[in-house]
C-alpha positions in Angstrom: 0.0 0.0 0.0 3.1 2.2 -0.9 2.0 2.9 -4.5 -0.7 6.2 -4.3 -0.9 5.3 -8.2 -3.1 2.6 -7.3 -5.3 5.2 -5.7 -4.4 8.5 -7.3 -3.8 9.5 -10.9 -3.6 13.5 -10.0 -1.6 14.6 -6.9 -2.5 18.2 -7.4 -0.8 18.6 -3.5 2.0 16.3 -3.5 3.2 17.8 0.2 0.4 15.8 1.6 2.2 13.0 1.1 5.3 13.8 1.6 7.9 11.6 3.7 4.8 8.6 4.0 5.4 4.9 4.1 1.4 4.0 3.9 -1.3 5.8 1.9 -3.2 6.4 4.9 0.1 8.0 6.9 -1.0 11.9 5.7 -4.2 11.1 8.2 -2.5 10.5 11.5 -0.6 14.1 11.2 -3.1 16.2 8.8 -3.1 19.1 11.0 0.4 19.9 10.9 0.8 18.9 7.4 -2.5 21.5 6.8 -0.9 24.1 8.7 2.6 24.4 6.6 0.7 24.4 3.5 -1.6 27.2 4.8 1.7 29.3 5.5 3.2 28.3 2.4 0.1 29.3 0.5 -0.6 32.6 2.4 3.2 33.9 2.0 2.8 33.5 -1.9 -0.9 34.6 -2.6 -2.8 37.4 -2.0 -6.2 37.2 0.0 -8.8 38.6 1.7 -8.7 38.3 5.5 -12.3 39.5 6.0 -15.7 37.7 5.6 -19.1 38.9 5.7 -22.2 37.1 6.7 -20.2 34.8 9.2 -20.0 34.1 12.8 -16.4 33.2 14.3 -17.1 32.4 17.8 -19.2 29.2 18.1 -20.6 29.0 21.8 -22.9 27.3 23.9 -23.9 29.2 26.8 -26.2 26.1 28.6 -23.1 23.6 28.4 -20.6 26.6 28.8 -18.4 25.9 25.6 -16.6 28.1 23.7 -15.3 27.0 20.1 -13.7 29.2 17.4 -15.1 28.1 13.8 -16.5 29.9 11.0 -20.9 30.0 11.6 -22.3 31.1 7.8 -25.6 33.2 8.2 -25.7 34.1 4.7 -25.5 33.2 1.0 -21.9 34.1 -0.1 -19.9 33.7 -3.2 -16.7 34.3 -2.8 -15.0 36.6 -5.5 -11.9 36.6 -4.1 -9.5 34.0 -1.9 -10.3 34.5 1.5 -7.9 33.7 4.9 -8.9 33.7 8.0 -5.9 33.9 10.4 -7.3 33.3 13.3 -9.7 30.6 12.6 -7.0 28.7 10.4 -9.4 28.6 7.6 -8.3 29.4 3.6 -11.1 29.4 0.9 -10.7 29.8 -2.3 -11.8 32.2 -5.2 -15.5 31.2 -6.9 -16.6 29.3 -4.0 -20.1 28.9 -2.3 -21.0 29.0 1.2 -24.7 28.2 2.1 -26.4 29.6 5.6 -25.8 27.1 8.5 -22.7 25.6 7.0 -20.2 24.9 10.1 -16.1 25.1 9.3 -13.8 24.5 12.2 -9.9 25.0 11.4 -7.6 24.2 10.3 -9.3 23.8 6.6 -8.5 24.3 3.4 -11.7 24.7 0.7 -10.1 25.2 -3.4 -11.7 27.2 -5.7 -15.1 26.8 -7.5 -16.1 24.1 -4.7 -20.2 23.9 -3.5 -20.6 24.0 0.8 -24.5 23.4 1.1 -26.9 24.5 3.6 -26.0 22.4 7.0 -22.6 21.0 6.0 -20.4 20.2 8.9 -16.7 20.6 8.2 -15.1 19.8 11.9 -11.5 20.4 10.7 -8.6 19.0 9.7 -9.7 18.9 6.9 -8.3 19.6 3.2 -11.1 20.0 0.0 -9.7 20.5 -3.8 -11.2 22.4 -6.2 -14.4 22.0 -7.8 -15.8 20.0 -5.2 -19.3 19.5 -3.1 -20.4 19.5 0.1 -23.7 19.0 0.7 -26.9 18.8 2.8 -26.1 17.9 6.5 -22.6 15.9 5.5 -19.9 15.6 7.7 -16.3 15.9 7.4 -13.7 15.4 9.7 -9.8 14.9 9.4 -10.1 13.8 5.8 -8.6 14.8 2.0 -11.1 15.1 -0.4 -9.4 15.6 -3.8 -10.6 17.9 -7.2 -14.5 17.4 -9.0 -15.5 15.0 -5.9 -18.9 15.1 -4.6 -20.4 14.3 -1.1 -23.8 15.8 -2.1 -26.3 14.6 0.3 -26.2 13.2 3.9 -22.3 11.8 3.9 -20.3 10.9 6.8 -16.4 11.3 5.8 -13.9 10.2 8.7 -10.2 10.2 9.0 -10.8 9.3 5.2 -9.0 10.2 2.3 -10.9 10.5 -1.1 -9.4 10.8 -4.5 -10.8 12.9 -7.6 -14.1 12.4 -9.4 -15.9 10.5 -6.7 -19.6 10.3 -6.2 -20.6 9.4 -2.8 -24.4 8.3 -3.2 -26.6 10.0 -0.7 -26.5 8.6 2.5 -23.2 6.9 1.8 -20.8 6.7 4.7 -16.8 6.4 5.4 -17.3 4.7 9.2 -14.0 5.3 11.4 -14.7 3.2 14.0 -14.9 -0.2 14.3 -16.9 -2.0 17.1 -15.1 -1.7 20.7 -15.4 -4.2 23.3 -16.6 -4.0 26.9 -13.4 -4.5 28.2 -12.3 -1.1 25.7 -15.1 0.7 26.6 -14.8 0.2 30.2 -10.4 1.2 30.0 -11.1 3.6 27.8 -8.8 2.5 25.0 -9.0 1.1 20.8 -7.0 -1.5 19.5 -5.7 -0.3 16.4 -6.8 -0.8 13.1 -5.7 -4.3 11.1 -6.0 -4.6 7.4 -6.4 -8.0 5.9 -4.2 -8.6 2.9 -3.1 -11.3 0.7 0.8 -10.7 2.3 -1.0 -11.0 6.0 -2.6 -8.7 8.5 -1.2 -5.1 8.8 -1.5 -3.3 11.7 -2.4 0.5 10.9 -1.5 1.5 14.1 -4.6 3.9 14.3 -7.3 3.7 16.6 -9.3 5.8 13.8 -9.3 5.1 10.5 -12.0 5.7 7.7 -11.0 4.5 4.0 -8.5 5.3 1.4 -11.2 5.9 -1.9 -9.4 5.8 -5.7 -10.3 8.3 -8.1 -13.3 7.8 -10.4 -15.3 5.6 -7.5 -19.0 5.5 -7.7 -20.1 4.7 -4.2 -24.1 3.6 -4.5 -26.9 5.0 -2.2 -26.4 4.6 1.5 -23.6 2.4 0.9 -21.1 1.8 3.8 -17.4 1.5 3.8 -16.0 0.2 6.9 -12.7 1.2 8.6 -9.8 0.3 7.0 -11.3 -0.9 3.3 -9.0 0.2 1.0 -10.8 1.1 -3.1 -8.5 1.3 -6.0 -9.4 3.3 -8.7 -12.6 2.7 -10.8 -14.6 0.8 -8.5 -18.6 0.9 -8.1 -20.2 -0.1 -5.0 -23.7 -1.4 -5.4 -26.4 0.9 -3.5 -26.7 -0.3 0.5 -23.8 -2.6 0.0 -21.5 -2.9 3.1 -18.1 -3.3 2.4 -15.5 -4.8 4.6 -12.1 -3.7 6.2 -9.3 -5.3 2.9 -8.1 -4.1 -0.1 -10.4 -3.8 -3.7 -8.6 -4.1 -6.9 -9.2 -0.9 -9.0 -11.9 -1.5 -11.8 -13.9 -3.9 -10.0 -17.8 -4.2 -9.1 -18.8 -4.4 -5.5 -22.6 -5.9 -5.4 -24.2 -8.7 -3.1 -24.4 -12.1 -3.9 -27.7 -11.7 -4.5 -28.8 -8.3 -6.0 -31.7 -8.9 -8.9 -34.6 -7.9 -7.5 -37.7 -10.3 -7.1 -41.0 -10.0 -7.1 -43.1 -12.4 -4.5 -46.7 -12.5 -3.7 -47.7 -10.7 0.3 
C-alpha cells in the first residue's frame, strides 16, 4: 500500500504525502501537514482576510463551551480568496457558502467548490477544487481531492478521497470499528488491522476511515467500513456494506444476491 498510483492519478498537493510509508500516513498528522501548507500558500498569494455574513465564535452558553469556527448566516460567493488567520481557515476564489454551514480550522476549501446549507466541516480537513459538500454531511480529518462530490447526507472520517468520486446519498466512510466491553470500560481502541493477501497489517490507528481511488462510484447509502481500501474505478452497489481489505481498482462491489424479485404478500 506504498504505490498512491493505485489510488491517485492526480496529486495536485504532493506535500500531503510527503515523507509517508502507507497511503493512509497523511491522516495520522493532517493538521500539521495543513498548517505548513496554509503558511506556504498565504506567504505567496494574495487574499482577503475578512468575511461577511459569518460568525467566528461558536458558543454554547447552557453547556458553557466556547469554540472558534467559521458559523455562515448568509448566501456568499466568494469573489476573491479569502484567509482567516485566526480561525486557520483558507477558501478559495468562486466558492459557495450556504447559511448554516459549520467550518472548524484548520481547513483548506479550493476554488469553485459547493458547501450546502447544513454541512459540517469539523476540521482538519483539506477540499480541492471543484468539489461539493452538501446537505447535513460531515467531514472530519479527511482529503477530499478535485471534481469530488459528497452531495447529500455523507459521513467522511479520517478518510481520504481521490478525484471524481460520487458518494451516493446517504453513503458513509465509518472510522470506528466495534469496541469491546473491556475497551469501553479502559477507555482504549485496539488499532486498526488490514487483511491482505501478504497478511494482517496493523495500521496502528485507533481511527481510521477509508483510502477511496479516483473515479469511484459509491451507491446510495452504501457503507465503507474502517480500514477498506478502493482502487481506482470501482462501483459499489447501492446499501452494500463493504469490509475492512483491499479492492482491486476496476472492479464491481454488489451482493451475492442483487436482482430484485417479485413475490406474492
Amino acid at each position: 500500500m506504498k504505490d498512491l498510483n493505485i489510488f491517485f492519478s492526480d496529486l495536485s498537493e504532493p506535500d500531503i504525502f510527503s515523507d509517508c510509508e502507507r497511503v493512509w500516513d497523511p491522516i495520522k498528522t493532517l493538521r500539521s501537514r495543513l498548517e505548513r501548507m496554509i503558511r506556504n500558500k498565504t506567504e505567496s498569494g494574495s487574499y482577503s482576510f475578512h468575511l461577511n455574513g459569518v460568525k467566528t465564535t461558536l458558543n454554547s452558553a447552557s453547556y458553557q463551551r466556547e469554540e472558534k469556527g467559521l458559523y455562515v448566516q448568509e448566501w456568499i460567493d466568494l469573489t476573491e480568496p479569502v484567509y482567516l488567520q485566526e480561525l486557520g481557515i483558507l477558501i478559495g476564489r468562486g466558492t459557495q457558502l450556504e447559511p448554516s454551514v459549520i467550518i472548524k480550522g484548520p481547513t483548506i476549501i479550493g476554488e469553485n467548490c459547493d458547501i450546502r446549507q447544513g454541512a459540517y466541516i469539523r476540521g482538519n480537513v483539506l477540499i480541492g477544487n471543484h468539489c461539493v459538500v452538501g446537505h447535513a454531511t460531515e467531514i472530519k480529518n479527511s482529503i477530499l481531492m478535485g471534481h469530488t462530490e459528497s452531495g447529500h447526507f455523507n459521513y467522511i472520517g479520517d478518510s481520504i478521497v481521490g478525484s471524481y468520486v460520487n458518494l451516493g446519498a446517504g453513503s458513509k466512510l465509518a472510522n470506528l470499528q466495534f469496541r469491546s466491553a473491556d475497551e469501553k470500560l479502559k477507555d482504549y481502541v485496539n488499532p486498526i488491522q488490514i487483511p491482505l493477501d501478504t497478511g494482517i497489517l496493523n495500521t496502528e490507528m485507533e481511527k481510521l476511515g477509508a483510502v477511496i481511488g479516483d473515479n469511484v462510484e459509491l451507491g446510495c447509502n452504501s457503507i465503507i467500513c474502517p480500514g477498506a481500501l478502493l482502487g481506482k474505478d470501482v462501483w459499489v452497489y447501492p446499501g452494500l456494506t463493504v469490509p475492512k481489505g483491499y479492492y482491486p481498482s476496476g472492479n464491481l462491489l454488489v451482493p451475492k444476491d442483487h436482482k430484485p424479485r417479485a413475490i406474492q404478500r
